[in-house]
N, C-alpha and C positions, 0 to 999 in steps of 0.2 A: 263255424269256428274261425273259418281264414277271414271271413269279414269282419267279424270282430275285434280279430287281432290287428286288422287294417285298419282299424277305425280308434281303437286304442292309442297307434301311434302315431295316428293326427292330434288326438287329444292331451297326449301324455304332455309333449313343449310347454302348453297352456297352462298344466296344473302342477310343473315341475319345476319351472326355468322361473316364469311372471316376470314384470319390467323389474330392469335391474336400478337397483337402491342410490339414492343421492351418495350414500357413503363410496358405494361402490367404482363413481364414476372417477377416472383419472384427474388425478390435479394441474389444473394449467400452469405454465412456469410462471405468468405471472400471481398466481395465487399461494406462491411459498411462503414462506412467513418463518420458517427456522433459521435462526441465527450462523446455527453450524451448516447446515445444507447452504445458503449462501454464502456463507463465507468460502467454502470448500469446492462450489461451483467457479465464484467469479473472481472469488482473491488469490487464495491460495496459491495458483500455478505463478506467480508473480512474487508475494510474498511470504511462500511458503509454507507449510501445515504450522495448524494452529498461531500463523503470525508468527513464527519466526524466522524468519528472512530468508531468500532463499536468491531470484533474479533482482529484486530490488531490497528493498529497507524491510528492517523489522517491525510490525505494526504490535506488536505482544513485546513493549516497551513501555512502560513506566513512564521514564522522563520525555520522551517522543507525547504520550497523550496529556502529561502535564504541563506543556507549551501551546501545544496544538487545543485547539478551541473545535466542538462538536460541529459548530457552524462552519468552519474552514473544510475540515473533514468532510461534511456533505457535500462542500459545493466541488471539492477534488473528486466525488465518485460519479456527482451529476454532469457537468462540466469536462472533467479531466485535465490535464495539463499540455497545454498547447508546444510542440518540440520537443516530447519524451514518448515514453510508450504508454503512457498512463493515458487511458482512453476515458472518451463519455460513455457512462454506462445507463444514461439517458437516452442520448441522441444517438446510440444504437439500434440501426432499425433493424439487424436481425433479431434479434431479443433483448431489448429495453427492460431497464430494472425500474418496478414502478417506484414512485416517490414514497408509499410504505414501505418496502425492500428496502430503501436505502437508507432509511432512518432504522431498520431491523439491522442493519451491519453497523449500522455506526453505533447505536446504545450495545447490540452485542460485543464490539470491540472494545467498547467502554468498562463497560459493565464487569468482564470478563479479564481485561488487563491492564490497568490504569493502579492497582493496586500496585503499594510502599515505593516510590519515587524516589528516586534519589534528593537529598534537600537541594543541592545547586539547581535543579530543573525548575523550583519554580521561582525564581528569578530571572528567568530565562524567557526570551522573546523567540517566540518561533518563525516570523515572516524576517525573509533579509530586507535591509535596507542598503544605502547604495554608499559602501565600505571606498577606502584610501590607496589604489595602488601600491603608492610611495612606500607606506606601511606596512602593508599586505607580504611585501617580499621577505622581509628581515623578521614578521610575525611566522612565517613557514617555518623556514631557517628554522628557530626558536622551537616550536611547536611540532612540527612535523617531520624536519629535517633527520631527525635518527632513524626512521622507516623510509621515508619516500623521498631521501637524498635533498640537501641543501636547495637546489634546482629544483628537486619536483621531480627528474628523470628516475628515481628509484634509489635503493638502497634493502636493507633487507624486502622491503615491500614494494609494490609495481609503480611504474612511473603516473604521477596525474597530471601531466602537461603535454600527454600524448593527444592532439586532436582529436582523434579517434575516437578517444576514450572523452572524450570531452562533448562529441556529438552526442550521446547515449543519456546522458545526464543534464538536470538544469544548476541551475546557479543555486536554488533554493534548496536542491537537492546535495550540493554538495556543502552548506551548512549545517543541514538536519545531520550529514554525518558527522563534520567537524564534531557536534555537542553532543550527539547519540553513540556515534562510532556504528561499528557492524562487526558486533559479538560474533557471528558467527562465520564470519571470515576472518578471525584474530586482528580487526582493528578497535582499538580499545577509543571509548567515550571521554573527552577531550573536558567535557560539558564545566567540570569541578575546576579546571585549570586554565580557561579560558572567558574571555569576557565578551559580549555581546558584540562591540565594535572589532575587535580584534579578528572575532568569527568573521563578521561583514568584509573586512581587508582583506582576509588571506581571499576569502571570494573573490574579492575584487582582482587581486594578482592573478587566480587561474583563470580568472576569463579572458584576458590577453592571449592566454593560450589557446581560443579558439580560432577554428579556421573562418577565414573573412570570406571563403570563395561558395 
């Protein structure tokens, strides 16, 4: 009887366990393909659940994806933006997002937020061009001067001529807000009462404020 019992539980593995199932085997990162798991992996901490802004811009904006072109969009996740923190999630060699992945975030950010735009966004050009100084100061004033003071050093809102705060950010980056704003830090979307050159100037005056060294 003890030999059988021994011999039972050599066999038992064999006719219990069997190789386990394609379904069964774990999934490799690069073989995700859900919109929401990548998103919530590689954007998210950046800009925030479900795209509502959080260290950076809000991407679950309407008039942000009705300037912005699919094609710009890929090559910012492929790519990145060279002097921000927005990395390449290509030439990542810990964990590279394949070039399906990255078209799975970008139709899902589409798909999923691009809905009722405000009407001034699509007359709107999303890439800056290279705005007027001269202009740019007495456009602030105007435009920004009741929050972020006449100067730029602040007023009920934080100063943006801090260098500091000027290292962290691109030029491109501080247009996309001009016309979007960043709802969820109470600065409100310019986009309606502003015009494409005007945008491009005030740029141009806060980059003076960058440090040369």
């Amino acid at each position: 009887m003890i030999r059988l019992a021994i011999c039972a539980l050599f066999f038992l593995p064999l006719t219990s366990c069997g190789k386990p199932s394609i379904e069964d085997r774990p999934i490799r990162p690069s073989e995700v393909s859900d919109f929401n798991t990548l998103f919530s992996a590689r954007c998210a901490g950046c800009h925030g659940t479900q795209g509502a802004g959080s260290g950076s811009i809000a991407l679950h904006d309407a008039a942000l994806l009705q300037m912005m072109s699919k094609d710009t969009m890929v090559d910012l996740i492929t790519n990145g933006r060279e002097g921000t923190h927005m990395p390449s999630f290509q030439s990542n060699t810990g964990n590279p997002l394949t070039d399906a992945q990255i078209h799975v975030i970008v139709d899902g950010i589409y798909d999923s937020w691009d809905k009722n735009a405000p009407p001034w966004s699509a007359s709107k050009r999303y890439e800056l061009q290279q705005g007027k100084i001269t202009r740019g100061q007495g456009a602030f004033a105007d435009m920004c001067g009741q929050c972020h003071g006449n100067d730029g050093l602040g007023a009920s809102a934080g100063s943006v001529v801090d260098p500091a705060y000027l290292e962290l950010v691109s030029a491109q980056y501080l247009r996309t807000v001009i016309l979007c704003g960043r709802p969820e830090l109470g600065m409100p979307a310019m986009g309606s009462k502003i015009d494409d050159r005007t945008a491009d100037d005030i740029v141009a005056w806060l980059q003076t404020f960058r440090s040369t060294q």
